[in-house]
N, C-alpha and C positions, 0 to 999 in steps of 0.2 A: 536697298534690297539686294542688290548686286555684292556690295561688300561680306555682309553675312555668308553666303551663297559660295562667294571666290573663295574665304577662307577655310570652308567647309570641303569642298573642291581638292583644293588644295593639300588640304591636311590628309583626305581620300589617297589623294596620288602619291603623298608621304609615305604613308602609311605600305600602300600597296609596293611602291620602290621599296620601301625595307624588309617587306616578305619576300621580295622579288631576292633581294640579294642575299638573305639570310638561308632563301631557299636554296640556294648557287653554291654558298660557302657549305650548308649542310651535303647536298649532291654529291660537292667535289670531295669532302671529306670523306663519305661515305664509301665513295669510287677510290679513294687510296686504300681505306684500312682492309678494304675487299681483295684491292689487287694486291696487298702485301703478304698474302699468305703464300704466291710465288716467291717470296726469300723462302719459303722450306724448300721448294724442291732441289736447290745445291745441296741439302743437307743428305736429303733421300739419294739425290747421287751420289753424294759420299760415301753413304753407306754399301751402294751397287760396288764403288771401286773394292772396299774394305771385304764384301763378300769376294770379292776376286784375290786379295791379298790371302784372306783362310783359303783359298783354293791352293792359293803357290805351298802356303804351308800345311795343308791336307795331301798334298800331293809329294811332299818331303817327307813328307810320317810313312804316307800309304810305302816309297821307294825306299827306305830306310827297313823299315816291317817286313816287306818283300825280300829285300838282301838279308837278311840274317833270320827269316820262319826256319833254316831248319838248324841252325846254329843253336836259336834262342830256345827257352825253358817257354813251358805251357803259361805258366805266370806272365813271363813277359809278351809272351804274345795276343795272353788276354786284355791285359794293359795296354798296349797298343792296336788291338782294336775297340778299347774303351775310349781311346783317344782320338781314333779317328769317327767314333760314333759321337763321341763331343763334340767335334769340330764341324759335324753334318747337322745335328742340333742348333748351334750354334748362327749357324748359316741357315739354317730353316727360318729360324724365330728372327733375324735380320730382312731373308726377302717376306716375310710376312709384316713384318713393320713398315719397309717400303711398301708393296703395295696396297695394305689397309693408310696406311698414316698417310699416303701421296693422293689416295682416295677420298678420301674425310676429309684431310686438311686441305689440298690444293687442288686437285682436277679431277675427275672421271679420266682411268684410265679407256682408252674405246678401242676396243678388241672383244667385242660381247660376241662378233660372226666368231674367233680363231677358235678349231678344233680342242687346243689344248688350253684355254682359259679354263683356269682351276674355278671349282664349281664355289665355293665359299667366298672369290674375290667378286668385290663390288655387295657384300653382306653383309659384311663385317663392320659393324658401328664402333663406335669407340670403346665402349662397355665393354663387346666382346674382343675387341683388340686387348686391352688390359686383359680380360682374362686368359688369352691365347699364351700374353706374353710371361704371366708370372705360373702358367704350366709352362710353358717350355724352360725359363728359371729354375722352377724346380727339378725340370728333366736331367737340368745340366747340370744339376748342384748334385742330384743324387748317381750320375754318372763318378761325380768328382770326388763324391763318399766313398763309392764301390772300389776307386781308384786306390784311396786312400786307403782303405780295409785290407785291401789287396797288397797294398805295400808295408804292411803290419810288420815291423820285425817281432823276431823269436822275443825279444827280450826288451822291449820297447823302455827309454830313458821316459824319466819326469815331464821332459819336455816333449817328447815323442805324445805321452799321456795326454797334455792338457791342449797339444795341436788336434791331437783328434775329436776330443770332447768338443773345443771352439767350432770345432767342420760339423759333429751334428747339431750342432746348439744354433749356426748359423743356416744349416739346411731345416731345420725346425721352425725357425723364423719363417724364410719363404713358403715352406708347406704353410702356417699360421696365417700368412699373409692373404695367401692364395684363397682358402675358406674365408677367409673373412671380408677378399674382393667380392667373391661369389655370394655370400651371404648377402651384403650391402647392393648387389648388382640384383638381387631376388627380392629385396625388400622394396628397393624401388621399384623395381618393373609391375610388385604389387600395388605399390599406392600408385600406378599410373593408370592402373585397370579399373581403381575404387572412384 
């Protein structure tokens, strides 16, 4: 009676050690692939530096534009603040990527007391991240048309022609793009309501 009983027992406490350890190894895995989403924030700093780098070169453009406004032609000086409204764009849609993308992917940032916490951070879900980022895409692409229109010769070459068509062919794409994130971002949000 005893034998039936031990093996039984036994086989129990088997059994239960290998939930025991299977449960350990799933825990500890689970506890890595969680804590590995701090590898992005080097990347997000990265990005802080690179916003500081467009500052050194917003700041050459603005000192440059500065010394020669009354030298330069109306043309050139709309160019040049076409360029440094690109580079402000630019840098808009980068610290908007840091802090939705640092939000979402890796921590809460917690500054919810500071007076100047922009009202939109910590709302911004991924959905709306994409959409933020392929308008400001387009903002910068249709800066870059304007730019390009602007620099139109009188008498434009073959290849002058077919640069410019590629610029709206590929600002067309993004504008394309854009509707059709937003579409697919409006279809879902309907079938999550259904």
């Amino acid at each position: 009676m005893t034998g039936p009983h031990k093996t039984a027992s036994t086989s129990k406490k088997k059994e239960s050690t290998t939930t025991a350890v299977l449960g350990a190894i799933e825990n500890t895995m689970e506890t890595a692939i969680f804590n590995s989403r701090w590898l992005l924030a080097p990347f997000y700093l990265g990005l802080v530096i690179s916003i500081a780098l467009l500052f050194v070169k917003f700041c050459q453009e603005l000192y440059h534009l500065t010394i020669h406004v009354t030298t330069a032609s109306e043309h050139a000086v709309i160019i040049g603040i076409l360029a440094l409204v690109d580079m402000a764009l630019v840098g808009s849609l980068l610290l908007m990527i840091v802090f939705s993308g640092y939000e979402i992917f890796v921590s809460k940032i917690d500054v919810a007391e500071h007076q100047d916490r922009p009202d939109w951070m910590g709302k911004v879900d991924f959905s709306g991240l994409k959409l933020k980022v392929i308008g400001a895409i387009v903002a910068i692409s249709a800066i870059d048309l304007l730019k390009t229109f602007m620099e139109i010769p009188s008498h434009p070459t073959e290849v002058d022609s077919e640069m410019f068509l590629w610029k709206v062919v590929i600002h067309m794409a993004f504008v394309l793009s854009g509707v059709l994130f937003a579409v697919m971002d409006r279809i879902s949000a309907e079938t999550k309501s259904h």
